[in-house]
N, C-alpha and C positions, 0 to 999 in steps of 0.2 A: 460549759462544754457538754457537749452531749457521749456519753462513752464510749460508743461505738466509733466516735472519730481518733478518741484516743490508743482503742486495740486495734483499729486499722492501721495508724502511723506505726506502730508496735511488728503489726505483722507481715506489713511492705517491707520492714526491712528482717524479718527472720519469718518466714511464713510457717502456718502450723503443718503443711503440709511434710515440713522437713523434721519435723519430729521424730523421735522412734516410735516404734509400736508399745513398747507398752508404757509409753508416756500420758502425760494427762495435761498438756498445756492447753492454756485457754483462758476464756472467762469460764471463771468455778463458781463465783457468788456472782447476782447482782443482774440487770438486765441490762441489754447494750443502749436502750435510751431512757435510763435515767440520769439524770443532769448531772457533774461532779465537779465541784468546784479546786478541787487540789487532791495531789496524790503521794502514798507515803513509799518510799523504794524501801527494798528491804531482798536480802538473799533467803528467808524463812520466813514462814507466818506462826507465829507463836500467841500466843495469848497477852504475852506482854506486848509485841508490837499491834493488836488489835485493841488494847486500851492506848498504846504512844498515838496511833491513828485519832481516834475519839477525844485524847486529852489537844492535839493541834489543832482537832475539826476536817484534819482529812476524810472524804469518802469515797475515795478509792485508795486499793494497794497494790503496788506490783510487785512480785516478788518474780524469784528465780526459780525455787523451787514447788511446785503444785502443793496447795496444803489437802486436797483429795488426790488423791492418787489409784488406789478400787474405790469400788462402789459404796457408798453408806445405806447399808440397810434401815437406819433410825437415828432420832435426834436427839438422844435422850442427857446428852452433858457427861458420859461417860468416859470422856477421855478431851483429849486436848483439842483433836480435829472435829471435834462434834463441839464442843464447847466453842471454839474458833467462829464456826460456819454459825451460831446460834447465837452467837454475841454480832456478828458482823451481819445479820439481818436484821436483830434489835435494832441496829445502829445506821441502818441502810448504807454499809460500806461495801464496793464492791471490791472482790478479789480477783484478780487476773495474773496467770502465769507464764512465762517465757521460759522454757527450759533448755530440751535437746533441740530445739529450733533454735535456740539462741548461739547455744554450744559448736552447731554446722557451720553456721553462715561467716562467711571469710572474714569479716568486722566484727565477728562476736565475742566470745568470750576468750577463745585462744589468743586471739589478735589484740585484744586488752592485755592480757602476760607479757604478747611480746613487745607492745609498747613499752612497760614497764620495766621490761628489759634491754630498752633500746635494740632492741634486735633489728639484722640489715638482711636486704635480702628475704623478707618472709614468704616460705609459703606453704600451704597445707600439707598433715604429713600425710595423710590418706583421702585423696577424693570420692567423692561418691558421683560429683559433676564439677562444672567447672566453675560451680558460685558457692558449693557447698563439703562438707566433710569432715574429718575428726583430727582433731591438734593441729599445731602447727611446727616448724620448724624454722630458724633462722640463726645469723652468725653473730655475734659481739660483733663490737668494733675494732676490739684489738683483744686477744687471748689474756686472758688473765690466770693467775695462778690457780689450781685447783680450790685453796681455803681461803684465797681472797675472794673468788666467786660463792662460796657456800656464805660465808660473811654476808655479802653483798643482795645473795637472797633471802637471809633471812633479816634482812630489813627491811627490805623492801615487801618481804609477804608476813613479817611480823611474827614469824614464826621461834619460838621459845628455844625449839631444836628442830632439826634436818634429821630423818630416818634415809640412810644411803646405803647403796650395796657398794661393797669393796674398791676406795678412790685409786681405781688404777688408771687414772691420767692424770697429768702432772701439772697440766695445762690445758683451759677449755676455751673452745672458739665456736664451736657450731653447738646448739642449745635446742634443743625439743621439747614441747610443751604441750599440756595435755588438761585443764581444770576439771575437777571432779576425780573420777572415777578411772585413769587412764591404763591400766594394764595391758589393755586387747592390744596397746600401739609399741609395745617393747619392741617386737620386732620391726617393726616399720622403724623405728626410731635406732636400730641398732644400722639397718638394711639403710640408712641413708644418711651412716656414717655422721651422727650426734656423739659427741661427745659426754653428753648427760641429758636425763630426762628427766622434766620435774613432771611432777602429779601426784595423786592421792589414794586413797583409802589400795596402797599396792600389800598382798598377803606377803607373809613369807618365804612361801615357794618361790612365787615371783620374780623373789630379786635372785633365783640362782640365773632368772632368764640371762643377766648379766652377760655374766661367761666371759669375764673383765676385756671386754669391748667397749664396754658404756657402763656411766654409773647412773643406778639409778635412784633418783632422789624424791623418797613420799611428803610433804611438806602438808600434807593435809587439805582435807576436802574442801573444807569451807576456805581454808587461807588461798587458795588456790582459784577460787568465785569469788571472792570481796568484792572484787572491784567490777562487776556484774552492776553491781548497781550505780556506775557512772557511765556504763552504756546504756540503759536506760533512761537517765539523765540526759544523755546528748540526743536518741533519738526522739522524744517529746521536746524536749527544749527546740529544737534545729526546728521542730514544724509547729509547734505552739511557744513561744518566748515566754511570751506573758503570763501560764498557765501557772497554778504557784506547784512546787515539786520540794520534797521534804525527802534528806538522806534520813533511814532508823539509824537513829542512837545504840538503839538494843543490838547486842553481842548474841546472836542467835547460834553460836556457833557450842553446840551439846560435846564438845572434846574439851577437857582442862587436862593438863601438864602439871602432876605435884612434885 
């Protein structure tokens, strides 16, 4: 396959146009018609998943997050994204990213959570148009108790503990969602009457947004994208079957819990 058919299939279905501005999605390594026989997914590109690539024989990667992000003035092995980008032209692997284009689009990375959530009813909590925008919102099935729900999501996002502002509901049924970064959406997420709001990397101030109307629940950046890379998975799969596709192994995720 030739690569440029595979970040087209990639970008039909999140285009880069829907990026933020100071985003860096794309092809970052690699040329769009160099031939690629299999691809490694991954939520980061690290130095270990650019040798797990090489040790399969993949040569291509797609991850979630951009391993260039500014410019690189030089190549000189002085850090891990220079070291990355120097290993994976050694190795003619090309790197491609999906990021805030993934994050927008109504099937992307929100709409992953709330599957996982069984969530009824979905729909974005803030549009920007009517295919694109930031979180999502939807209902359970049936209210469950406030600590049988926190249970419930950290199993399912594997999370060690839940960081939450003040549990002043007793019972939750409507669930707002956010992967990565979600704080800009507290108020959208309060304003359309959520009962709790999961996301990540939320400061302390933050959670006074609260103002025990909603609780809100940081569950971490990366726990909160894992699953980024089985949308990835479905949209190469659905248009090349046969193409081989490799979930990383590697734990990319730079937060440990002592």
């Amino acid at each position: 396959m030739i690569l440029q058919e595979l970040t087209t299939a990639i970008e039909e279905f999140a285009p880069l146009a829907y990026q933020e501005s100071y985003d860096n999605a794309g092809l970052l390594v690699g040329s769009p018609q160099q031939e690629i026989t299999s691809a490694l997914l991954t939520i980061d590109v690290t130095p270990e998943v650019i040798d797990e690539a090489i040790a399969i024989g993949a040569n291509c990667i797609i991850a979630h997050h951009p391993l260039i992000f500014s410019g690189l003035k030089h190549l000189r092995g002085e850090n891990d994204v220079e070291r990355c980008v120097i290993k994976a032209i050694q190795y003619n692997i090309a790197i491609y990213a999906a990021h805030t284009n993934l994050d927008s689009v109504f099937y992307g990375v929100n709409h992953k959570i709330a599957q996982k959530l069984n969530l009824q009813n979905v729909q974005l909590l803030q549009t920007t148009n009517e295919n694109a925008g930031s979180g999502m919102i939807g209902d359970l099935e049936k209210p469950l108790p406030v600590s049988e729900f926190v249970e419930q999501i950290k199993q399912i996002f594997g999370c060690k503990v839940v960081k939450t502002s003040p549990l002043c509901k007793s019972t939750i049924s409507r669930v707002a969602v956010c992967g990565g970064s979600g704080s800009f959406l507290i108020e959208q997420a309060k304003n359309q009457n959520a009962d709790i709001f999961l996301t990540g990397d939320v400061k302390y101030h933050d959670f006074f947004r609260a103002e025990n109307q909603i609780i809100i629940a940081d569950l971490g950046h990366y726990e909160t994208e894992q699953f980024t890379k089985e949308i990835f998975y479905e949209i190469v799969n659905k248009k090349f079957p046969t193409f081989a596709l490799n979930f990383s192994q590697v734990t990319t995720n730079p937060v440990n819990y002592i």
